[in-house]
C-alpha positions as CSV (number, residue, x, y, z in Angstrom):
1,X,-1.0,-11.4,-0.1
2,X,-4.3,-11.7,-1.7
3,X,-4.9,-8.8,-4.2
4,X,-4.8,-8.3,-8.3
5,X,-1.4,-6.8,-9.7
6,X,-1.6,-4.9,-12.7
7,X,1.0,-3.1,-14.9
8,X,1.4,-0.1,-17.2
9,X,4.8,-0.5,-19.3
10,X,6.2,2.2,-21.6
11,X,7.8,-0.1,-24.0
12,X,9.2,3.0,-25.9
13,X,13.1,2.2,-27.2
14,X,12.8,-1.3,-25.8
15,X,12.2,-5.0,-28.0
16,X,9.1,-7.0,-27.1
17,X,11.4,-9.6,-25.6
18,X,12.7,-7.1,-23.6
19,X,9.7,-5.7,-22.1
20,X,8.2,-9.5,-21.5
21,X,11.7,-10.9,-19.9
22,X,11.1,-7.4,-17.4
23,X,7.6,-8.5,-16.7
24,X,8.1,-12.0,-16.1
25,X,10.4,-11.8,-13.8
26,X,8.8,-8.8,-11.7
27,X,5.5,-12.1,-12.0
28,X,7.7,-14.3,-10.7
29,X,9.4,-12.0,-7.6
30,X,5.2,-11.2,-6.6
31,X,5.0,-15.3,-6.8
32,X,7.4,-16.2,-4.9
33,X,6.9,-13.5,-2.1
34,X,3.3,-14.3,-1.7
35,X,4.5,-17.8,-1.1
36,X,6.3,-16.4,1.6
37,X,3.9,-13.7,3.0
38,X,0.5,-15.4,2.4
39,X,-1.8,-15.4,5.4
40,X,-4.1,-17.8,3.2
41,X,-1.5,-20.6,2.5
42,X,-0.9,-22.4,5.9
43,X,2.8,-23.4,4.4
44,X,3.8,-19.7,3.5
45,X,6.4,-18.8,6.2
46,X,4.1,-15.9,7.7
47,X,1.8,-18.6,8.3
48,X,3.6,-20.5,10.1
49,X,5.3,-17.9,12.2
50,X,1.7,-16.6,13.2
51,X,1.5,-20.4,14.4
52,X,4.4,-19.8,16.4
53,X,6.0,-22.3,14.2
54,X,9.3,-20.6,13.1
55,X,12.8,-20.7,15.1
56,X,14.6,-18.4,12.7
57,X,12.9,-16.1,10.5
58,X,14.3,-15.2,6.9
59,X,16.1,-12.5,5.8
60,X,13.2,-11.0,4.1
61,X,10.6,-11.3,6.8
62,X,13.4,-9.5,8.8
63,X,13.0,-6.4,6.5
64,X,9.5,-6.4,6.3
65,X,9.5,-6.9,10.5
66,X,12.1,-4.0,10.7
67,X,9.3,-1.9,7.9
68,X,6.9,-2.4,9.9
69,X,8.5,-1.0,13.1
70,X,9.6,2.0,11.8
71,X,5.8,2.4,10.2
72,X,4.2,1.7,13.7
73,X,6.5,4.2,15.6
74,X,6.2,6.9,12.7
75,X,2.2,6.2,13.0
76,X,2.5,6.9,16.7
77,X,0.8,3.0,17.0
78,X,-2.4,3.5,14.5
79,X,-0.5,1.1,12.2
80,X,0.6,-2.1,14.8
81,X,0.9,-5.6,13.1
82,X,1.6,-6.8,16.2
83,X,-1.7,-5.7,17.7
84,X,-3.7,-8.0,15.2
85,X,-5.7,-11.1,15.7
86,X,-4.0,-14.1,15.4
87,X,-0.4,-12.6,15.6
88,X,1.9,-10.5,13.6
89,X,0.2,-9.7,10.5
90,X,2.1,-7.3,8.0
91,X,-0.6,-7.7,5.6
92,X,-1.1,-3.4,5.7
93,X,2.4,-3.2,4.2
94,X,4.1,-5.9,2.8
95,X,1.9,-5.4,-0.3
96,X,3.0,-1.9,-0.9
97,X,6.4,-3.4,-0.3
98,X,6.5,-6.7,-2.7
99,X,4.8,-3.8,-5.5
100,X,7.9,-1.7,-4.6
101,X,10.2,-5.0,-5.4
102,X,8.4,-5.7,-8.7
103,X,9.0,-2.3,-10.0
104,X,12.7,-2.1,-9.3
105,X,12.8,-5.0,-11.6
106,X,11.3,-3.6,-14.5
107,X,13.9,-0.7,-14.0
108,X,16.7,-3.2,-13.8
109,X,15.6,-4.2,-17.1
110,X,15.9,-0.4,-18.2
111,X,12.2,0.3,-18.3
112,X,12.2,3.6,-18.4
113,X,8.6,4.5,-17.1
114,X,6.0,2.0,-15.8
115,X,3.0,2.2,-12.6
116,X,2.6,-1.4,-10.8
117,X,-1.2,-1.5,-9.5
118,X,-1.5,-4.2,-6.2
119,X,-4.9,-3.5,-5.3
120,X,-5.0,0.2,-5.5
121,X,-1.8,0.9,-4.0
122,X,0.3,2.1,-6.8
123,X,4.3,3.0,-7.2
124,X,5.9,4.5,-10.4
125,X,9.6,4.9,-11.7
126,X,10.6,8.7,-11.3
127,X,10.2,10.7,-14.4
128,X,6.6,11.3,-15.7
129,X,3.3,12.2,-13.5
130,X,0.3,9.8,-13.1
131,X,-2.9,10.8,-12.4
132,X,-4.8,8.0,-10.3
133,X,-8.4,7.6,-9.6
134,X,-9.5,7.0,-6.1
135,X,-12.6,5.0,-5.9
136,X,-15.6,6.4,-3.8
137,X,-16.1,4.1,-1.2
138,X,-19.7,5.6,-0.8
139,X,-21.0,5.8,-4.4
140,X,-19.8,2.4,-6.3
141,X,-18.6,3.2,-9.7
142,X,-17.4,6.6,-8.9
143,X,-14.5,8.6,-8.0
144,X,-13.8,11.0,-5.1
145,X,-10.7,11.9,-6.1
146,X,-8.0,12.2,-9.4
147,X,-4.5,12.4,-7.6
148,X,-1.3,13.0,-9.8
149,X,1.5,11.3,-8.4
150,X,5.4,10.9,-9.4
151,X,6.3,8.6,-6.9
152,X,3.3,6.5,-4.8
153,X,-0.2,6.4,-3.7
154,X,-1.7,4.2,-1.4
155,X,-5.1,3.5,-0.1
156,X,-7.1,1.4,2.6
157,X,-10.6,1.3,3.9
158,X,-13.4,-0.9,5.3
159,X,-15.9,-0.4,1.9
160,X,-14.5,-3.2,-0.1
161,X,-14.0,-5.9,2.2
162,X,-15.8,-4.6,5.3
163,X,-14.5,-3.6,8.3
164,X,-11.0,-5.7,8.2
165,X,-9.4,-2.9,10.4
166,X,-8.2,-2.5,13.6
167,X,-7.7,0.1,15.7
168,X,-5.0,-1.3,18.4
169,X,-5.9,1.5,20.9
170,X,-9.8,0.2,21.1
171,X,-12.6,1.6,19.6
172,X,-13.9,2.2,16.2
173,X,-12.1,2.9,12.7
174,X,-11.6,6.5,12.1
175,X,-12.7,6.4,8.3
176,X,-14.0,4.4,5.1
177,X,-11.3,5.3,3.2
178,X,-7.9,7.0,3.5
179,X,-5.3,7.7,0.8
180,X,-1.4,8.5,1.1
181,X,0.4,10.1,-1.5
182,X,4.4,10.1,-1.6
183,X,7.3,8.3,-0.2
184,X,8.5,5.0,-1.1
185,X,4.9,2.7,-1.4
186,X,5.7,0.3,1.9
187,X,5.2,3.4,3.9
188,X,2.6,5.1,2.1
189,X,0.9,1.7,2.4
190,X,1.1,1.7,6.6
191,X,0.4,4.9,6.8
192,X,-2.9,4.9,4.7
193,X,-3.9,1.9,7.2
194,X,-2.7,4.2,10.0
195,X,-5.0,7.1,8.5
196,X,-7.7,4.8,8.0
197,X,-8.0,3.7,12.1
198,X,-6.8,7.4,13.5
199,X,-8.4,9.9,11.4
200,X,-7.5,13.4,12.4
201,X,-4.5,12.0,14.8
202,X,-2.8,10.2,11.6
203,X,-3.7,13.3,9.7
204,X,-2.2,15.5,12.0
205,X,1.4,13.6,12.0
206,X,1.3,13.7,8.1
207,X,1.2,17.1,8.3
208,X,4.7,17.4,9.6
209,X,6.2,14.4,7.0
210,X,8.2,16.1,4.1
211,X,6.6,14.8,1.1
212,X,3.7,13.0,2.4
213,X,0.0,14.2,2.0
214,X,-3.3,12.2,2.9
215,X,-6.8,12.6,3.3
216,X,-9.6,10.3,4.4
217,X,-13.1,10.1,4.3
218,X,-15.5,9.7,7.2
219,X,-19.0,7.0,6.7
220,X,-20.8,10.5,6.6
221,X,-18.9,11.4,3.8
222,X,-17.0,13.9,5.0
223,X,-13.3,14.7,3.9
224,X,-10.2,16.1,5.6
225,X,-7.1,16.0,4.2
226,X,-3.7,17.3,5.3
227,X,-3.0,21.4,3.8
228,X,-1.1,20.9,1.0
229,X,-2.7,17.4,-0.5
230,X,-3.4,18.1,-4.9
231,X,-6.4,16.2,-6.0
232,X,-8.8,17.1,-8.7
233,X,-12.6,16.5,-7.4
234,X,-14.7,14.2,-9.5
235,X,-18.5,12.1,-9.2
236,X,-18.1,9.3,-11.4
């Protein structure tokens, strides 16, 4: 999946074994699901289904195939894996999704509060408030935004690795950056691609999703974000 995982672990009430046989194992599920989900290693079985190699796909490339459907028709089409170079490419999502996987293993290990950090898109356990830093894609080393969240945040944008995105209906990217808050990550994580290609079209259909606030910002450096999205404004 090609990104940096981080994690923040209350080890509160739990032993030092504990907390590393948690986090080894969540390592080990983000291993072994990049193996699986890597555009970058021509054996990983996304690879090799982009290469039209695969009779029967896997039980997990299944869920992630079905994820992705439901994001695409919830986006109204502004998030399509199937509408990317080179085939099916899940890569908007699946991130958000093995993150998701990671942190329900820290909570089978009774973890009772932890963040895991793929890249900037960021889930927590239910319980305690996080207040996350969104990077300014126009001023490097700064923030454009502090969001608290209790549940998941995720962003997308052209400023770090240039302009990756595409918008499956023609024509250019929408924004430089986008950020979803809420919901389970997977989805946060399409939609802020979604958000990302369709601007104000993406931002409109938040607006009628229970629980789910966005905003984006434009190369100008404008921002628009849905009516009842909570950030706290900051330059550096």
């Amino acid at each position: 999946m090609g990104t940096v995982v981080s994690f923040l672990i209350d080890d509160e009430d739990l032993s030092s074994e504990q907390v590393i046989r948690a986090f080894d194992e969540a390592c080990v599920e983000l291993h072994r699901l990049d193996d699986r989900f890597s555009r970058w290693n021509a054996e990983s079985e996304l690879s090799r289904l982009r290469a039209g190699d695969v009779n029967e796909t896997s039980s997990l490339m299944d869920e992630v195939m079905e994820l992705c459907a439901y994001a695409c028709n919830l986006s109204e089409g502004f998030f399509n894996p199937w509408a990317m170079p080179g085939g099916f490419d899940p890569t908007g999502l699946v991130k958000g999704w093995a993150a998701e996987r990671a942190l329900s293993i820290l909570a089978e290990h009774e973890v009772a509060a932890a963040l895991v950090n793929a890249g900037g898109d960021i889930c927590v356990l239910p319980g305690r408030t996080y207040e996350v830093g969104i990077r300014h894609p126009l001023t490097p080393d700064a923030l454009c935004a502090i969001v608290p969240t209790t549940t998941a945040i995720a962003t997308s944008g052209i400023y770090e690795r240039g302009n990756h995105l595409i918008n499956p209906f023609g024509g250019d990217v929408a924004a430089v950056s986008a950020t979803v808050v809420g919901g389970r990550l997977a989805i946060a994580d399409a939609l802020a691609t979604a958000l990302a290609v369709g601007g104000k079209s993406v931002l409109y259909l938040l607006e009628g999703m229970e629980g789910v606030e966005g905003f984006f910002i434009e190369t100008n450096g404008s921002m628009f974000k849905t009516s009842k999205m909570v950030f706290s404004e900051a330059s550096s």
